[in-house]
The first five atom37 places (N, CA, C, CB, O) and aatype in JSON, in Angstrom:
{
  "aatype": [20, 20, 20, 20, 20, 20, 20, 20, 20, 20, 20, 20, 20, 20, 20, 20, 20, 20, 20, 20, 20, 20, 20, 20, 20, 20, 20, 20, 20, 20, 20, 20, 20, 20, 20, 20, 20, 20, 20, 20, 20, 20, 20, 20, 20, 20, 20, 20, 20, 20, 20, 20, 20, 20, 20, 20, 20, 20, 20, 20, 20, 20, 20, 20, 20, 20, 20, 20, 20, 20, 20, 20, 20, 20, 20, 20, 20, 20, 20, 20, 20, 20, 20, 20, 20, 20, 20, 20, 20, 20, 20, 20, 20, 20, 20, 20, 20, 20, 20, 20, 20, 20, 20, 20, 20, 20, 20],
  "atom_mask": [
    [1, 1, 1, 1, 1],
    [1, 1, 1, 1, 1],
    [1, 1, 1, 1, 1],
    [1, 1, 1, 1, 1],
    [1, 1, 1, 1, 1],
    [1, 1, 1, 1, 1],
    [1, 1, 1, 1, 1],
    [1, 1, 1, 1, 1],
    [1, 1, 1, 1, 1],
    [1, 1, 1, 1, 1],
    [1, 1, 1, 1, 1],
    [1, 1, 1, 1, 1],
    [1, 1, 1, 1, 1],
    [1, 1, 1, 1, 1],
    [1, 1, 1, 1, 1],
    [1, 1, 1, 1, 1],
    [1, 1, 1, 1, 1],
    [1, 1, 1, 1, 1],
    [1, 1, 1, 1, 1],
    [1, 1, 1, 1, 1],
    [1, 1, 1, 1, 1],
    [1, 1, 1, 1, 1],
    [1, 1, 1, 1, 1],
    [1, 1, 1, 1, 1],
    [1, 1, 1, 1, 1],
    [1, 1, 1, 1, 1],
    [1, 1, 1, 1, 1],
    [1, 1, 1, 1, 1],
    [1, 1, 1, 1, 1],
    [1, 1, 1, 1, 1],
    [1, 1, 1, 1, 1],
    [1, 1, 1, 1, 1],
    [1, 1, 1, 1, 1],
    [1, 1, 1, 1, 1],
    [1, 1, 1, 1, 1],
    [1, 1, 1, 1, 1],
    [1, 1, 1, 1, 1],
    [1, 1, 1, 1, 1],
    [1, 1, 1, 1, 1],
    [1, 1, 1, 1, 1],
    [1, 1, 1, 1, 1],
    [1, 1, 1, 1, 1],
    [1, 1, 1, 1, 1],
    [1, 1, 1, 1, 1],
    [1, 1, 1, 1, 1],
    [1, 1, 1, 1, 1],
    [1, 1, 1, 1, 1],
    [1, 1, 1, 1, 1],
    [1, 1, 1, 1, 1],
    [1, 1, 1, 1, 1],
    [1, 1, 1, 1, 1],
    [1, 1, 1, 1, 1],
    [1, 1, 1, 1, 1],
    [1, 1, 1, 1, 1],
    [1, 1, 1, 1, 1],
    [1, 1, 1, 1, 1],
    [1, 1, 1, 1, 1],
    [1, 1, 1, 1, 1],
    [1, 1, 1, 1, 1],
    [1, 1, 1, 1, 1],
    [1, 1, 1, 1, 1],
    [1, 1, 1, 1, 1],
    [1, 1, 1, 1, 1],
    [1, 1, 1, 1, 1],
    [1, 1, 1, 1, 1],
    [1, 1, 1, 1, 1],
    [1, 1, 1, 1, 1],
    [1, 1, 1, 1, 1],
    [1, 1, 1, 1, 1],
    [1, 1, 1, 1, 1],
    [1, 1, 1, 1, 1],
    [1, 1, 1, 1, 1],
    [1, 1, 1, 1, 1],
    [1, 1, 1, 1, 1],
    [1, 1, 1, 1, 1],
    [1, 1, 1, 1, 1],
    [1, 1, 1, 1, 1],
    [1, 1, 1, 1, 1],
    [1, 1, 1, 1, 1],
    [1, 1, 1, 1, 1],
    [1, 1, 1, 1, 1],
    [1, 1, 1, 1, 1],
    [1, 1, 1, 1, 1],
    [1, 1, 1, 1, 1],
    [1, 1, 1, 1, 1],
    [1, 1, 1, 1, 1],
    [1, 1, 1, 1, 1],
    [1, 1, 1, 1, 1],
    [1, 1, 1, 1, 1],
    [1, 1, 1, 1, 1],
    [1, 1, 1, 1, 1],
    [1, 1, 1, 1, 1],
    [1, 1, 1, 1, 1],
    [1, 1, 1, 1, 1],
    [1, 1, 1, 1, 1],
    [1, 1, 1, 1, 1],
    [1, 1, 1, 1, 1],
    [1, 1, 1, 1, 1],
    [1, 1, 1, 1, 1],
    [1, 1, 1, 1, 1],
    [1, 1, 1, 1, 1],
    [1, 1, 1, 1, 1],
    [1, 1, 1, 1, 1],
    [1, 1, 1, 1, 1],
    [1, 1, 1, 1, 1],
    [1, 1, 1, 1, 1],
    [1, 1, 1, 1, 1]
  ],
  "atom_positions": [
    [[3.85, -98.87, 156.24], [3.3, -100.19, 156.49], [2.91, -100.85, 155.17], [2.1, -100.1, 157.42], [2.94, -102.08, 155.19]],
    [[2.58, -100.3, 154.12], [2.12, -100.36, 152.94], [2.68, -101.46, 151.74], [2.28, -99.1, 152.59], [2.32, -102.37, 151.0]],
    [[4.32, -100.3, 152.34], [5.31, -100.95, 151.9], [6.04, -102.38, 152.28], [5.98, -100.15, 152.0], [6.63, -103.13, 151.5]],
    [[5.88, -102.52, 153.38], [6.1, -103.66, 153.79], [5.41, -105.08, 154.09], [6.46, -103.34, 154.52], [5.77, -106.11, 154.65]],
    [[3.92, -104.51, 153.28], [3.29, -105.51, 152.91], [3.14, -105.74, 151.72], [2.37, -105.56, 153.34], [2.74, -106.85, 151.37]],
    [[3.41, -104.8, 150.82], [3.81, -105.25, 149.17], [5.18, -105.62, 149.04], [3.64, -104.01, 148.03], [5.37, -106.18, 147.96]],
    [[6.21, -105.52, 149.74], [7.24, -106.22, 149.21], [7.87, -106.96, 150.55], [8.26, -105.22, 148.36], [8.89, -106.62, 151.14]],
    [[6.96, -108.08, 150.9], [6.88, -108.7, 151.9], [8.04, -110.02, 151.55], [5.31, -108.99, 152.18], [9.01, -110.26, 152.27]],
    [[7.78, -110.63, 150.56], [8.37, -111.5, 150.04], [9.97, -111.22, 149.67], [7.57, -111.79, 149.03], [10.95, -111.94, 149.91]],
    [[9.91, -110.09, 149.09], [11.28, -110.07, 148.8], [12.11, -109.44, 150.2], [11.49, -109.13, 147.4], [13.33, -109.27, 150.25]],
    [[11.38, -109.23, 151.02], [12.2, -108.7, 152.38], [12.57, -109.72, 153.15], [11.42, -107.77, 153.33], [13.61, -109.72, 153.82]],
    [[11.52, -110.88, 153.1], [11.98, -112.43, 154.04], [12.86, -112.91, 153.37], [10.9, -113.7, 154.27], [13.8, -113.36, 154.03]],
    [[12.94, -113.02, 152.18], [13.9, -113.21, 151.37], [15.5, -112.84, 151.32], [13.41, -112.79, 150.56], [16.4, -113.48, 150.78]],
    [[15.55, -111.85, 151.92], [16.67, -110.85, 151.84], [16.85, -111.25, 153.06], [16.52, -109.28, 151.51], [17.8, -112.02, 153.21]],
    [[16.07, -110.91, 154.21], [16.57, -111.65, 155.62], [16.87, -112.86, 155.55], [15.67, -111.69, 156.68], [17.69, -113.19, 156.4]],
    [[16.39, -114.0, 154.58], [16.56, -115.21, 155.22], [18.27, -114.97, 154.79], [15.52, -116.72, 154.59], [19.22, -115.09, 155.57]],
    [[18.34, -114.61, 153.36], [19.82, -114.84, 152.83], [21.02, -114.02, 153.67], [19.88, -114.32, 151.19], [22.2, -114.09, 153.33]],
    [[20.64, -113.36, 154.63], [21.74, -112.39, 155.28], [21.47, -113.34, 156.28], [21.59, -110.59, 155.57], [22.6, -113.73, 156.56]],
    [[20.81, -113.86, 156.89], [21.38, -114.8, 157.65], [21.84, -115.74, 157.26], [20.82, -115.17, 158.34], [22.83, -115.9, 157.98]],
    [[21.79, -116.55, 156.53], [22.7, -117.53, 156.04], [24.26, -117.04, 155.73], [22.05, -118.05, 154.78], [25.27, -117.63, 156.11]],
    [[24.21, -116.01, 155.06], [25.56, -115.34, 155.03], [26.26, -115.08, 156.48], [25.38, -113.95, 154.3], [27.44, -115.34, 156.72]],
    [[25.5, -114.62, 157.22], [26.07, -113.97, 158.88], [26.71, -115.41, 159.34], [24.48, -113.3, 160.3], [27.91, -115.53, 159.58]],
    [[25.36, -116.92, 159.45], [26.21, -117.85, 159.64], [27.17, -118.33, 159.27], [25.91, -118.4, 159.68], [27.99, -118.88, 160.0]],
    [[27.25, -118.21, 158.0], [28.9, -119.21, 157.48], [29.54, -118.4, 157.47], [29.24, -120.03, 156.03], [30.62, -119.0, 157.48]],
    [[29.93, -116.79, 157.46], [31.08, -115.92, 157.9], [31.15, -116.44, 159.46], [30.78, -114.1, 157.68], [31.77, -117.5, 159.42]],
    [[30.9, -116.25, 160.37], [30.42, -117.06, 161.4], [31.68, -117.9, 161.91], [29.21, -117.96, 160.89], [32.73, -117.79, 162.55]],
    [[30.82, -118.87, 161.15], [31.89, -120.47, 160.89], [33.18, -120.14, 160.2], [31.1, -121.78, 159.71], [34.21, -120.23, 160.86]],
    [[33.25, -119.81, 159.1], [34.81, -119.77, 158.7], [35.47, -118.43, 159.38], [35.01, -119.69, 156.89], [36.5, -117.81, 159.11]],
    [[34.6, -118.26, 160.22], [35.68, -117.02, 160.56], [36.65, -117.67, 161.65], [34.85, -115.47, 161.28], [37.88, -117.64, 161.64]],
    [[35.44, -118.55, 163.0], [36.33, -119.19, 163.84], [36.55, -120.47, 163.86], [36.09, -118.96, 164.89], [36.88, -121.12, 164.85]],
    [[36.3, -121.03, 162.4], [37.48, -122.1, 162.39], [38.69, -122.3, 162.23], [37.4, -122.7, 161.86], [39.13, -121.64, 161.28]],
    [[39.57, -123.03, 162.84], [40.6, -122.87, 163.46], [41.58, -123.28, 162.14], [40.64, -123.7, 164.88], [41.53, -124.42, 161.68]],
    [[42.39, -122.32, 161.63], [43.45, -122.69, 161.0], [44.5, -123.9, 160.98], [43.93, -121.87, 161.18], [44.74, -124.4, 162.08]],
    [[45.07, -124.36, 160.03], [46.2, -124.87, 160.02], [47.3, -124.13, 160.56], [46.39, -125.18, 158.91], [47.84, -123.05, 160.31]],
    [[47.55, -125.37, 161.67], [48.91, -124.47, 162.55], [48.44, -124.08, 163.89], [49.43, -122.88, 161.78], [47.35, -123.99, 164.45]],
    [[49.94, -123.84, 164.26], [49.65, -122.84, 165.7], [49.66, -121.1, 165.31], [51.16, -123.16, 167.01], [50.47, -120.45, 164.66]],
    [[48.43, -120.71, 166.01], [48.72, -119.23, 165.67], [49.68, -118.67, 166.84], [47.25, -118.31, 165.58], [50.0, -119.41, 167.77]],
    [[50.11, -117.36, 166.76], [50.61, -116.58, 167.5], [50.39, -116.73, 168.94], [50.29, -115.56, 167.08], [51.27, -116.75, 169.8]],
    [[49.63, -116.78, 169.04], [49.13, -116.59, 170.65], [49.24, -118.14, 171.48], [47.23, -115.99, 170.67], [49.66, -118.4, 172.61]],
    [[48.66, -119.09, 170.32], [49.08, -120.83, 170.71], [50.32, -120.69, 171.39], [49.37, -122.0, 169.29], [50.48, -121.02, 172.56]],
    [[51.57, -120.0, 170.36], [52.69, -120.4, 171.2], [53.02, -119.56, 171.91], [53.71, -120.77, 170.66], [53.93, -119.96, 172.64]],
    [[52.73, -118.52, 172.1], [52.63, -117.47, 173.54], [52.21, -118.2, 174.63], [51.53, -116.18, 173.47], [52.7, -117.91, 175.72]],
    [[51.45, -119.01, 174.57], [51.13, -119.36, 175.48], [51.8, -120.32, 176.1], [50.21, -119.51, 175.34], [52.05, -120.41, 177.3]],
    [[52.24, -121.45, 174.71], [52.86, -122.71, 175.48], [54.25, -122.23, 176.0], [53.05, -124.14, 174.45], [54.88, -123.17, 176.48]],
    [[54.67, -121.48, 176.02], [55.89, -120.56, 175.96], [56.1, -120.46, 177.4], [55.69, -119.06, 175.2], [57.07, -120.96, 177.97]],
    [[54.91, -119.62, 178.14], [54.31, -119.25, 179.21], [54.45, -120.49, 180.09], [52.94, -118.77, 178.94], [55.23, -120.73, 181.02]],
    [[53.63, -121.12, 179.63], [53.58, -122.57, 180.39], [54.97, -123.28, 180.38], [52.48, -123.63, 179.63], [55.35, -123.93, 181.35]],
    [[55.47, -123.17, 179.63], [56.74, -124.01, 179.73], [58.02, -122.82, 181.03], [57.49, -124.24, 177.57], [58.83, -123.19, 181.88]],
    [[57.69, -121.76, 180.69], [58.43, -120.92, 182.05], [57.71, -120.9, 183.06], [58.77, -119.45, 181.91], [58.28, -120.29, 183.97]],
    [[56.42, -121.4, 183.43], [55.82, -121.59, 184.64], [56.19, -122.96, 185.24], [54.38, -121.43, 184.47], [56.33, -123.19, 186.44]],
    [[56.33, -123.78, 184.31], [56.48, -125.22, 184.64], [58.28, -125.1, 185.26], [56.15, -126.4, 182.96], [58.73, -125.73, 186.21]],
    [[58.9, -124.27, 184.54], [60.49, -124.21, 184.87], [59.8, -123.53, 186.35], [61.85, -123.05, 183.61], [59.53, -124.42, 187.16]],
    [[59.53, -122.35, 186.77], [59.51, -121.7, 187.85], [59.1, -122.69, 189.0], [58.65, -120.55, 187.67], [59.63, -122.85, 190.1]],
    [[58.25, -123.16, 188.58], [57.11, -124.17, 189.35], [58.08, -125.22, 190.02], [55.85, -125.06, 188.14], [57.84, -125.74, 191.11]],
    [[59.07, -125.45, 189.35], [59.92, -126.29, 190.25], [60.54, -126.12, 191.06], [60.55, -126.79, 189.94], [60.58, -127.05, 191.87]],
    [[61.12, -125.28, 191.28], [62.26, -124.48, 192.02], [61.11, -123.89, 193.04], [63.32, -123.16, 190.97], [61.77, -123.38, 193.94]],
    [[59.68, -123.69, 193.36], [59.01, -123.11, 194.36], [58.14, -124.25, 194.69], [58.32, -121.8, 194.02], [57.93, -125.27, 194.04]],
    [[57.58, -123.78, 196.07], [56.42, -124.66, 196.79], [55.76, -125.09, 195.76], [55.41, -123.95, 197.81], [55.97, -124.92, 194.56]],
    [[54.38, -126.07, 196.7], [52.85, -126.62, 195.81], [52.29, -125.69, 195.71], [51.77, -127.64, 196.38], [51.92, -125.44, 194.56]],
    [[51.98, -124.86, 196.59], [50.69, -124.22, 196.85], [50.53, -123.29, 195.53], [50.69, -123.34, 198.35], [49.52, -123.35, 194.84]],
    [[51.61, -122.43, 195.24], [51.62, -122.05, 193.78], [51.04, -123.01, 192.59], [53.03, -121.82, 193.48], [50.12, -122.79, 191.8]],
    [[51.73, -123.97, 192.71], [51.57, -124.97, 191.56], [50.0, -125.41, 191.88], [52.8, -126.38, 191.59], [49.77, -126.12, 190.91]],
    [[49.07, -125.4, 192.5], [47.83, -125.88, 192.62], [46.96, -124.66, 192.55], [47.66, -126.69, 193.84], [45.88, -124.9, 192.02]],
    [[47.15, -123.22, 192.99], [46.48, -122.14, 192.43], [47.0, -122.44, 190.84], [46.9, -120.57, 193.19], [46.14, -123.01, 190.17]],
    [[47.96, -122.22, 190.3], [47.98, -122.26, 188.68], [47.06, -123.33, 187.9], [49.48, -122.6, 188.22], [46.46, -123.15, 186.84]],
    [[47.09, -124.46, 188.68], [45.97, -125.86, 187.78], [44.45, -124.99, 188.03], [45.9, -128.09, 188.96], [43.75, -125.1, 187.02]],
    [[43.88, -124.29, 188.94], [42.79, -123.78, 189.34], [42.47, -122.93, 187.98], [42.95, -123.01, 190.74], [41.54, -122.95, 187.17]],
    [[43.46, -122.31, 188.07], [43.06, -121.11, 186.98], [43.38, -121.66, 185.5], [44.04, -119.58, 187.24], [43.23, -120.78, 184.66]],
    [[43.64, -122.47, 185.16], [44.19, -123.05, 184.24], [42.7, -123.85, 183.66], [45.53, -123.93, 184.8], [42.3, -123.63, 182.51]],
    [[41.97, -124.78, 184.61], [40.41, -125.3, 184.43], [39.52, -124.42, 184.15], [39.84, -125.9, 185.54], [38.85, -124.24, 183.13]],
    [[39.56, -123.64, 185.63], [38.8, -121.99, 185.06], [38.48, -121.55, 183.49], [39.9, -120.69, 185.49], [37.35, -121.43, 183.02]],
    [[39.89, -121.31, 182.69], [40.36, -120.71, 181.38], [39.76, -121.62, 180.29], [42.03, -120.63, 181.28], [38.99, -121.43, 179.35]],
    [[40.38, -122.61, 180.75], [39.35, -123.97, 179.62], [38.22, -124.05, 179.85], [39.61, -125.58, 179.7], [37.71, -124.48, 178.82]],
    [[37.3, -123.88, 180.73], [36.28, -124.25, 180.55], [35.76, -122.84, 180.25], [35.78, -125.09, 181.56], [34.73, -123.1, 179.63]],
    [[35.83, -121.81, 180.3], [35.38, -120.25, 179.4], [35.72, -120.61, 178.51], [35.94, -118.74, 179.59], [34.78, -120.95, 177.8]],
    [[36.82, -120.79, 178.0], [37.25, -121.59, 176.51], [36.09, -121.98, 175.51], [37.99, -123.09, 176.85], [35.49, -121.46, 174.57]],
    [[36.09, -123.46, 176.37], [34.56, -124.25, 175.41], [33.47, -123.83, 175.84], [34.24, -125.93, 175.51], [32.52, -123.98, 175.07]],
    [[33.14, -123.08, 177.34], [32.15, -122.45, 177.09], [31.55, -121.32, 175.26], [32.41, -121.74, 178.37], [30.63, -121.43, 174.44]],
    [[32.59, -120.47, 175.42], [32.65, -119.92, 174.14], [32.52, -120.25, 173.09], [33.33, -119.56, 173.94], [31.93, -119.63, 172.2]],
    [[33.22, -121.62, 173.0], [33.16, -122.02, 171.34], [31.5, -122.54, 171.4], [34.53, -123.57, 170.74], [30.81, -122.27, 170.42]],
    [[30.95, -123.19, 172.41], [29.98, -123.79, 172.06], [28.77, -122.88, 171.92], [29.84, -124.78, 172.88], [27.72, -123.35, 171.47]],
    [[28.87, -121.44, 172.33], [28.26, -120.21, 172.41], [28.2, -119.58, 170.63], [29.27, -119.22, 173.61], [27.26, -119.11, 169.99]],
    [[29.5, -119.81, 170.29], [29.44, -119.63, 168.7], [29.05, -120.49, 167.99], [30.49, -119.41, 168.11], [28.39, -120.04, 167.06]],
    [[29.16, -121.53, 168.01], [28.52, -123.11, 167.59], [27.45, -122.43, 167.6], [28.57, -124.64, 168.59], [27.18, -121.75, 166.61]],
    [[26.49, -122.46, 168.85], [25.06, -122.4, 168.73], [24.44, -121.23, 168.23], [24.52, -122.61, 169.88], [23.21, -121.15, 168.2]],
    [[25.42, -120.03, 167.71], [25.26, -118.83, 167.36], [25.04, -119.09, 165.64], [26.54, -117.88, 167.91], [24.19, -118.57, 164.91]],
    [[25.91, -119.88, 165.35], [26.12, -120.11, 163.94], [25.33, -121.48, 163.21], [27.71, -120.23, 163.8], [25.34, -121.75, 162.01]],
    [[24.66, -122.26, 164.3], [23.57, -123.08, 163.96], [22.3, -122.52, 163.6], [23.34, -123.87, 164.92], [21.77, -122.72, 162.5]],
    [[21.89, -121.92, 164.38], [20.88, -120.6, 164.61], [20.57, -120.11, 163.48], [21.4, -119.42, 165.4], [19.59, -120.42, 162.8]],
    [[21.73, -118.99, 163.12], [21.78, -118.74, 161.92], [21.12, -119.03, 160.92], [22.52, -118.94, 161.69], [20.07, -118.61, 160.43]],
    [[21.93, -119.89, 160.62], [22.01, -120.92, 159.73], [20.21, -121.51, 159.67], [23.29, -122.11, 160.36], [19.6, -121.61, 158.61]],
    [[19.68, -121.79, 160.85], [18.17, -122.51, 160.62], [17.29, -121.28, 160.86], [17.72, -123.91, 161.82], [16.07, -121.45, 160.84]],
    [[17.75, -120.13, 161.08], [16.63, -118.95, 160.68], [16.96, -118.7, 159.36], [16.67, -117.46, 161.56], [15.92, -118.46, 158.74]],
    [[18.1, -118.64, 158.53], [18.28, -118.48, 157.03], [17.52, -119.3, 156.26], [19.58, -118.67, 156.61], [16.98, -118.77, 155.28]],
    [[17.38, -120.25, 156.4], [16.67, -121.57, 155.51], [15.47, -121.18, 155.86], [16.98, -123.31, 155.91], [14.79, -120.7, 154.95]],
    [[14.74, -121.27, 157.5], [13.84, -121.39, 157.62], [13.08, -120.05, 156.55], [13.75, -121.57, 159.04], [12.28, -120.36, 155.66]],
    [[13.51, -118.48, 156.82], [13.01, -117.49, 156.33], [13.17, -117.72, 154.81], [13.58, -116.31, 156.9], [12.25, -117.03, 154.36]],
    [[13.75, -118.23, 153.86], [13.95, -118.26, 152.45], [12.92, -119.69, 152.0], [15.78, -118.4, 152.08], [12.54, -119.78, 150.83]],
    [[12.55, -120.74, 153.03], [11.96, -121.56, 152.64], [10.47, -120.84, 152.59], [12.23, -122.73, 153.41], [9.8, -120.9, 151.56]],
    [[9.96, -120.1, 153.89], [8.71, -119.51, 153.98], [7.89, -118.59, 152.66], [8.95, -118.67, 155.13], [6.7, -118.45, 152.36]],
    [[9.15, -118.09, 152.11], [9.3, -116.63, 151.36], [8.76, -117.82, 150.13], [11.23, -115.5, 151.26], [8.14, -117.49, 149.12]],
    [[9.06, -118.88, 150.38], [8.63, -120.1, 148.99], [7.59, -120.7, 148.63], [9.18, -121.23, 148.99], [7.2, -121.39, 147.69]],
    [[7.18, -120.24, 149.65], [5.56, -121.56, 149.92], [4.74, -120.34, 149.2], [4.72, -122.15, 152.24], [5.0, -119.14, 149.21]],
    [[3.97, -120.86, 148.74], [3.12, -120.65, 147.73], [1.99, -120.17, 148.69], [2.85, -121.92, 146.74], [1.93, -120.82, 149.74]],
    [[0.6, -118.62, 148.48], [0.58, -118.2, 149.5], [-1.04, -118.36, 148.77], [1.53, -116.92, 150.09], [-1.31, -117.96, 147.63]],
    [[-1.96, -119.0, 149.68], [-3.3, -119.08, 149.04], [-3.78, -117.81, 149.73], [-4.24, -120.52, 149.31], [-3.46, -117.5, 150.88]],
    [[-4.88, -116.82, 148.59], [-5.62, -115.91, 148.79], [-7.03, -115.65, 148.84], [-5.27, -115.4, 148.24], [-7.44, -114.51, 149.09]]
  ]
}
């Protein structure tokens, strides 16, 4: 306990900066490249042989596929906005803990 009240400062310190680091690995990790990746066109791929199949068969197919298709997008941006707010976070516990570690501490 001793210890962690003599080197109190340099430990908020060290936390604030590993979070700041955690956030912007974070961020550039899932921001989205230039281009389609691999899987982009796996997919449109998919869709474009569903859309061929889709013709040649009933609706009822073709209206379960739009179902699951909304479903997928909206887990989608559910997610991103889950990392968004993961990597905002971050980001304002990093500052916040390195600003604290600053303030000048009356005794």
């Amino acid at each position: 306990m001793e210890f962690f009240i003599k080197n109190k400062i340099v430990i908020i310190r060290t936390v604030g900066f590993l979070m700041l680091l955690v956030g912007f690995a974070i961020h550039f990790w899932v921001t989205p490249k230039e281009g389609l990746s691999k899987n982009e066109i796996a997919a449109a791929n998919v869709a474009r042989m569903e859309a061929v199949v889709s013709r040649g068969s009933g609706q009822s197919s073709k209206s379960q596929k739009k179902d699951d298709s909304k479903f997928l997008e909206t887990l989608k941006n559910t997610q991103k906005k889950q990392i968004q707010y993961l990597t905002i976070l971050s980001m304002i516990f990093g500052v916040g803990f390195l600003a604290y570690s600053f303030i000048p501490k009356r005794d």
